[in-house]
N, C-alpha and C positions, 0 to 999 in steps of 0.2 A: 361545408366547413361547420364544425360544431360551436366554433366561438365568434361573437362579435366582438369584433377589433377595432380600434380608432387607427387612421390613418400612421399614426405615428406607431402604435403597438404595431402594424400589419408592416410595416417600415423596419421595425426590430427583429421582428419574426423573418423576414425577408432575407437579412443580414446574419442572423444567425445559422439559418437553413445552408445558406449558399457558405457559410464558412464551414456545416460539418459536411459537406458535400467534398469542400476541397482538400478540408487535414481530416476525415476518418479514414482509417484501412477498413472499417465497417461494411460491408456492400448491403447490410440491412437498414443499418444507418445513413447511407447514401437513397436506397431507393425508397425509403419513409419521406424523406426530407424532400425528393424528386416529386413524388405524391402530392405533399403537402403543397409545395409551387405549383405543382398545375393546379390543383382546386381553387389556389387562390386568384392564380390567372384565367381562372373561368368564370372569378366573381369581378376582376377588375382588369378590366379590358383595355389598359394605360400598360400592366404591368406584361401582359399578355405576349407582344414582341420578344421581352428582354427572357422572361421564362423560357419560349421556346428555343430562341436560341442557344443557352445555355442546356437545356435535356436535351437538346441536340448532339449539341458537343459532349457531353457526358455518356450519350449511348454510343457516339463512336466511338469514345475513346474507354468504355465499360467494359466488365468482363460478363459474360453470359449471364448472370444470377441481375446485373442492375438492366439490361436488355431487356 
């Protein structure tokens, strides 16, 4: 991750990610945003569960390009 975050900015960033994951028709914008949650769940190992579950669900339910 290139930014340090206070908990509350990495709490927004969070919330925002996970909202264009669920309204873009983007798949570039889906798997930027995919990206971004796992690095941040590699640094905080709280959030680490709730990420994987979610890129989970998002690669099943992905078209080959977010795969």
């Amino acid at each position: 991750m290139y930014l340090k975050l206070t908990d509350k900015e990495q709490s927004k960033v969070i919330s925002i990610l996970l909202s264009y994951i669920e309204t873009t028709t983007s798949n570039i914008v889906k798997v930027s945003s995919m990206q971004t949650l796992a690095e941040l769940a590699q640094k905080d190992k709280n959030l680490k569960p709730n990420v994987l579950i979610d890129l989970k669900r998002l690669i099943k339910e992905g078209s080959p390009s977010v795969i």
